[in-house]
C-alpha positions as CSV (number, residue, x, y, z in Angstrom):
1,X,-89.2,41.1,-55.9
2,X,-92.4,42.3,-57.0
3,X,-92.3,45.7,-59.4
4,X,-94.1,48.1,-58.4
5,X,-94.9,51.4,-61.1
6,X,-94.3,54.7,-59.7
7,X,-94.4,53.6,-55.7
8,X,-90.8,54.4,-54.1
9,X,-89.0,51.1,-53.6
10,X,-86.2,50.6,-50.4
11,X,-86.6,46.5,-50.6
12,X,-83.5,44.1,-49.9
13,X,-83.8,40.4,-50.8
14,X,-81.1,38.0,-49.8
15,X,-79.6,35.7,-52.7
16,X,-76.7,34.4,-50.7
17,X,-75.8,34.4,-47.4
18,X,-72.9,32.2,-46.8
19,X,-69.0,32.8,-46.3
20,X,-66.2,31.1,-47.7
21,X,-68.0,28.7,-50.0
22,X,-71.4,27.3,-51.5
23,X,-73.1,24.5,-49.1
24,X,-75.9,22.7,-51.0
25,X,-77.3,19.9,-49.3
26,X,-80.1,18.8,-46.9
27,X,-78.5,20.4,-44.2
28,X,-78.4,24.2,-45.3
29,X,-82.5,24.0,-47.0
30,X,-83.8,26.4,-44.3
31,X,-81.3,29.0,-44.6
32,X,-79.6,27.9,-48.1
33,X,-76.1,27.5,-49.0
34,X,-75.0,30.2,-51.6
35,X,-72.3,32.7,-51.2
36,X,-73.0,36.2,-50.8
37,X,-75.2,38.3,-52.6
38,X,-77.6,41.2,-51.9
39,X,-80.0,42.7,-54.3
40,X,-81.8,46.5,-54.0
41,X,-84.3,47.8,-55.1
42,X,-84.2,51.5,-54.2
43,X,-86.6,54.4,-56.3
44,X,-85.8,53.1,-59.7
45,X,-82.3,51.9,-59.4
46,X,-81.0,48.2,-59.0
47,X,-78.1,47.3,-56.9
48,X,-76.7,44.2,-56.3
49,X,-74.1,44.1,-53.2
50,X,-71.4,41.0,-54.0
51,X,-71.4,38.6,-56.6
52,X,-70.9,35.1,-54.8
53,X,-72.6,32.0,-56.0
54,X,-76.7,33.5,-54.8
55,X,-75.9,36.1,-58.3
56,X,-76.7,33.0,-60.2
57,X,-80.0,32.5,-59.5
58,X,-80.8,36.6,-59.1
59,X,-79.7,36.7,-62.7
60,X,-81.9,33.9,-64.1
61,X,-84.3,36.2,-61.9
62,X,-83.9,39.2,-63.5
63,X,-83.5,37.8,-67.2
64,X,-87.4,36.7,-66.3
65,X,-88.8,39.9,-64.8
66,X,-87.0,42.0,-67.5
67,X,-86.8,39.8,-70.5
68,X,-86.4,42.3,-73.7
69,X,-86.6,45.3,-71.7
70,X,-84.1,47.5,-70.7
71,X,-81.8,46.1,-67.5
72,X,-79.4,48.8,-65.7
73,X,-77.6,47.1,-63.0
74,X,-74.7,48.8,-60.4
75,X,-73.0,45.8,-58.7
76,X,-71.0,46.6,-55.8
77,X,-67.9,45.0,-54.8
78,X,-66.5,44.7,-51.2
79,X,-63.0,42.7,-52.4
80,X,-61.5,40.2,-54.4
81,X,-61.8,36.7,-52.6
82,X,-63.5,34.1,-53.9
83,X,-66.5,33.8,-52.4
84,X,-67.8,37.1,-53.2
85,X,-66.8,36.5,-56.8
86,X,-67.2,33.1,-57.8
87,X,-70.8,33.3,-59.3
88,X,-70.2,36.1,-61.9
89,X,-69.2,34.2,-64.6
90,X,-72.8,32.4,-64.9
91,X,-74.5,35.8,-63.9
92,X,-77.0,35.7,-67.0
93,X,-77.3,39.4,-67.7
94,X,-73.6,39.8,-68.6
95,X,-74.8,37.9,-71.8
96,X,-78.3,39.9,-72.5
97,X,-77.4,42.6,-75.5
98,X,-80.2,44.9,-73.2
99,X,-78.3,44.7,-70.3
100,X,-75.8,47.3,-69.1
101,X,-74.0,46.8,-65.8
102,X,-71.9,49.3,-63.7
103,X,-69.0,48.0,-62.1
104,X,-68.2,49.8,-58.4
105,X,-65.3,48.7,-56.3
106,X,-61.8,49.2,-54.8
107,X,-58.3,49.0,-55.5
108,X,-56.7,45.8,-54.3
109,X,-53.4,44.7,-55.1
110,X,-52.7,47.4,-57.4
111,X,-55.3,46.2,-59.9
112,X,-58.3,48.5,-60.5
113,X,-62.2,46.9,-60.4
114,X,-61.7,46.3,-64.0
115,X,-58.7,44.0,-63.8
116,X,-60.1,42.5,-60.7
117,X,-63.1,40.6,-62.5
118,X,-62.2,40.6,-65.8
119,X,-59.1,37.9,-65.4
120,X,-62.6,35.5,-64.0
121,X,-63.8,35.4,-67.3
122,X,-61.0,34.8,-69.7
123,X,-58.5,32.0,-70.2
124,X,-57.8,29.8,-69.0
125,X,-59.4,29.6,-66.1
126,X,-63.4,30.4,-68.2
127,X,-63.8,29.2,-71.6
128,X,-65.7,33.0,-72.8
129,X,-64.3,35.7,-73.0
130,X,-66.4,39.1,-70.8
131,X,-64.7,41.6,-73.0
132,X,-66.8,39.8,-75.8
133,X,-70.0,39.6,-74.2
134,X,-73.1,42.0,-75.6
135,X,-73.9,43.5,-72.4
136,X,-72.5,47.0,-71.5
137,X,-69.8,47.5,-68.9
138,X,-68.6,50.1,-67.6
139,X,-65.7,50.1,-64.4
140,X,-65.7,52.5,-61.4
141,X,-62.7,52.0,-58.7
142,X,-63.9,53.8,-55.8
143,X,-62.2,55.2,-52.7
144,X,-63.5,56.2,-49.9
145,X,-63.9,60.0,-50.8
146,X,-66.5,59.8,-53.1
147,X,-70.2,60.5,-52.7
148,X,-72.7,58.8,-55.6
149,X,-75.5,60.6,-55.7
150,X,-78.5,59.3,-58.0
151,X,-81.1,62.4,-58.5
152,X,-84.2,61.8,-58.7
153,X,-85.0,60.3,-62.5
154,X,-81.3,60.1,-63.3
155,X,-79.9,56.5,-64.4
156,X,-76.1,57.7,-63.6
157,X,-75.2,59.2,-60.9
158,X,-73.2,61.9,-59.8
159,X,-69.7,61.8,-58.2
160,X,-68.1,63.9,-55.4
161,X,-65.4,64.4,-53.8
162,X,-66.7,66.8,-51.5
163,X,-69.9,66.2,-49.0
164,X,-73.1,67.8,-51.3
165,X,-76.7,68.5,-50.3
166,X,-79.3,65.6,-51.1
167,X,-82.7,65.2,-50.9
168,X,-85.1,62.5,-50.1
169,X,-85.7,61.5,-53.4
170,X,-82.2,61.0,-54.4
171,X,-80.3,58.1,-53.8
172,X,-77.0,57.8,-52.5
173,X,-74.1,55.1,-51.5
174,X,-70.9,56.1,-49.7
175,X,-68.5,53.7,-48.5
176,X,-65.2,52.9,-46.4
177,X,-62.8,50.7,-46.6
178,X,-62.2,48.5,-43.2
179,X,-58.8,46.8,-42.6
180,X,-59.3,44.2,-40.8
181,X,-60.0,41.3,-43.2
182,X,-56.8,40.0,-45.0
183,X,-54.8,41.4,-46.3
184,X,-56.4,44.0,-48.2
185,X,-59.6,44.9,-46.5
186,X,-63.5,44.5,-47.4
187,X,-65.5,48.1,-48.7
188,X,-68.8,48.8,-46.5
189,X,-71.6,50.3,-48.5
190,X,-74.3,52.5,-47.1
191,X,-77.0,52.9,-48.6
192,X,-79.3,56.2,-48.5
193,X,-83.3,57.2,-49.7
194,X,-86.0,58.5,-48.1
195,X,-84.5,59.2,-45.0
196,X,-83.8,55.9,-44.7
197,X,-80.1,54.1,-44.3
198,X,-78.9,50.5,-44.9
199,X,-75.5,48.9,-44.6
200,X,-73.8,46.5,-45.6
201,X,-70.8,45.1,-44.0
202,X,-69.2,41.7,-44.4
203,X,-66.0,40.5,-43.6
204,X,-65.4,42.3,-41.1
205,X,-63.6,41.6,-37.4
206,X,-63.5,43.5,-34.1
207,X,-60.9,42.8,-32.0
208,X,-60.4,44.9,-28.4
209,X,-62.6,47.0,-29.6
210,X,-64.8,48.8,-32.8
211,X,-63.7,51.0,-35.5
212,X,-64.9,54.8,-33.8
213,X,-64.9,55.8,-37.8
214,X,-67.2,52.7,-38.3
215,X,-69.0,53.4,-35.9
216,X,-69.6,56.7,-37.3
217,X,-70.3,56.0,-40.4
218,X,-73.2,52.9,-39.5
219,X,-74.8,55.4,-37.3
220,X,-78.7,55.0,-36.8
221,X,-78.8,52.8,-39.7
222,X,-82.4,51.3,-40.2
223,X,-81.3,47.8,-41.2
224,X,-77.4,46.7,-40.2
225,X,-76.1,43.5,-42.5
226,X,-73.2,42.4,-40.7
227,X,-70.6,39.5,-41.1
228,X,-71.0,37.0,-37.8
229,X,-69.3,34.1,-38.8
230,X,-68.3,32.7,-35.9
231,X,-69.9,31.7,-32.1
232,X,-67.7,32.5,-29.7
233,X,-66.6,28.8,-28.9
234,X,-65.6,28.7,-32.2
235,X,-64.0,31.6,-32.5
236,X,-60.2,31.4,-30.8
237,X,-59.4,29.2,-33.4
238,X,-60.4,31.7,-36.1
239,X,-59.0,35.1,-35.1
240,X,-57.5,36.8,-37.4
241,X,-59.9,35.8,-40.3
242,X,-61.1,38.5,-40.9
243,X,-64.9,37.5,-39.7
244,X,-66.6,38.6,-36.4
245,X,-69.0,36.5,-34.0
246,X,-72.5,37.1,-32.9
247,X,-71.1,39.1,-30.0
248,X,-69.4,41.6,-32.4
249,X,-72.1,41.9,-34.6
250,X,-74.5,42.7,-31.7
251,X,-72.6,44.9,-30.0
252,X,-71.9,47.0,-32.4
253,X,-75.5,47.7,-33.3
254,X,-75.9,48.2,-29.8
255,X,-73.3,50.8,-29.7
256,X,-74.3,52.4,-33.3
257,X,-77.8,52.6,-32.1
258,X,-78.8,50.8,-35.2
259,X,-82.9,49.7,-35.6
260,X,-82.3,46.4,-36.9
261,X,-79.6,43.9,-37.5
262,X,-79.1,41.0,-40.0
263,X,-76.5,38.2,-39.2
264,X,-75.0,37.6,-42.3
265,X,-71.6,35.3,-43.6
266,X,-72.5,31.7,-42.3
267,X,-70.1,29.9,-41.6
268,X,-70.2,26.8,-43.9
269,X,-70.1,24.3,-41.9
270,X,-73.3,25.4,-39.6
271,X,-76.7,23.8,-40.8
272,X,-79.9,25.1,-40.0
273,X,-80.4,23.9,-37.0
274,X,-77.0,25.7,-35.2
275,X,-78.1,28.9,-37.2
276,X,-81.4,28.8,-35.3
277,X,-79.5,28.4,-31.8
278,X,-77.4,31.3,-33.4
279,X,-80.4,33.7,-34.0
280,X,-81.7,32.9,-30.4
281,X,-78.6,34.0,-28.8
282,X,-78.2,37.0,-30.6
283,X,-81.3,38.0,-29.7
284,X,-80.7,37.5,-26.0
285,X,-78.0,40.4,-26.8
286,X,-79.6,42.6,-29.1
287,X,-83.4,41.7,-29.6
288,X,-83.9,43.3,-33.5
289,X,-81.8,40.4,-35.1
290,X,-82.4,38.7,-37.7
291,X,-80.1,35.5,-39.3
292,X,-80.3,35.9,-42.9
293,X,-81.8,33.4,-45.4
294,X,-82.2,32.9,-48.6
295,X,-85.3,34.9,-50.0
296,X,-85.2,36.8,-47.0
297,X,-86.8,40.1,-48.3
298,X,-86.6,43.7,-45.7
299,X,-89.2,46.7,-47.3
300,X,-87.1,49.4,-45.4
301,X,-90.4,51.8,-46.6
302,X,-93.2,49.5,-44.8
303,X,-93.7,51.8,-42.5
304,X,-93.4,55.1,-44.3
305,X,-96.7,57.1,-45.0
């Protein structure tokens, strides 16, 4: 992404978009093959949304754009598997003494966000230590109470417990925790500025029917990233995985009234070519889709005067 001094930012760019893991190769070019991972750009914070293989090359990213300066990162979390984990051991600013990075996620297993990552980086399954590395860390476990609120000009936000007055200038990310991926569930994020609303939510699965709290909660949202794994074909012999299909994902931005939806979580073994037949039929069902790619960038803003 391009910097911008002093112009509100609300830009997503898409670092990874696969499930279940990385597929480099001739047969993924178009759409690429790294594992999940969203960066934001939102006023003057950066957010980054899972750390599966794409964080890699977002960090080598960064380390350019930013090079001596100051770096203040909050990554977000959904769970613990692999996939959404797997490139944050090679995420370059985790070295950079400028760096500091703000750990957000849940509970799982009875280990806080801190004991979650940290065992990823330390023996022996990663020859460095991160509880030697010259970047600052700090851990938040969320739950699904809390409000983060970034006022205008603040680095650090503010927490609540309680529903609080914002305005359009600050930034804020609530979140819920869905239960439907095993065993322990995935965290959506929703993302707030400008009167503007994005979410993101992966690993997901609706079975009879949607979540009426998540539902609720995606509400009107101006761009929807949602897991769809799976066609339907495909599906039977994957329920229970915790993923959704096209038809899930479409619905449900049909039913939450949502302005545009991004097909996210490919399933690894689809190359370009079934991901185009993909895109087509969703957009059959719900025309304002969009199958996620690689450098894929949305200016939720673009429009704003």
């Amino acid at each position: 992404m391009t910097e911008i001094p002093g112009k509100p930012r609300f830009r997503v760019c898409f670092w990874g978009v696969r499930g279940s893991y990385p597929t480099p190769g001739p047969q993924t070019v178009r759409y690429g093959g790294n594992t999940a991972c969203v960066e934001v750009e939102v006023d003057r914070q950066l957010f980054i949304l899972d750390a599966g293989s794409g964080i890699i090359r977002l960090g080598q990213n960064l380390q350019r754009r930013f090079q001596d300066r100051p770096l203040s990162i909050s990554l977000f979390i959904t769970h613990g598997h692999n996939d959404h984990l797997l490139g944050l051991p090679f995420f370059s600013p985790l070295y950079n003494p400028h760096a500091e990075i703000h750990f957000y996620g849940p509970q799982l297993a009875d280990r806080n966000i801190e004991q979650l990552v940290t065992p990823l980086m330390s023996q022996p399954y990663f020859p460095v230590d991160m509880r030697t590395l010259p970047s600052l860390r700090t851990f938040h476990t969320i739950s699904t109470r809390e409000q983060f609120v970034w006022r205008a000009g603040s680095s650090l936000p503010e927490i609540h417990l309680q529903p609080v007055v914002v305005k359009e200038t600050d930034v804020q990310v609530q979140a819920i925790m869905t239960n439907s991926h095993p065993l322990d569930g995935a965290v959506v994020y929703r993302i707030e500025y400008a009167g503007r609303r994005l979410v993101f939510a992966t690993d997901v699965e609706w079975k009879e029917r949607c979540d009426p709290t998540f539902l609720a909660f995606i509400s009107n949202a101006d761009v929807l990233i949602h897991d769809a794994q799976y066609t339907p074909d495909d599906y039977p012999d994957k329920q229970g995985f915790g993923h959704s299909t096209i038809e899930m994902a479409t619905e449900v931005a049909q039913l939450a009234g949502v302005k545009e939806l991004v097909l996210f979580h490919h399933e690894p073994t689809y190359d370009d070519d079934k991901l185009d037949k993909i895109q087509a039929e969703a957009r059959k069902l719900f025309p304002r889709t969009t199958t996620a790619y690689e450098g894929l960038e949305i200016d939720l803003l673009a429009n704003s005067k």
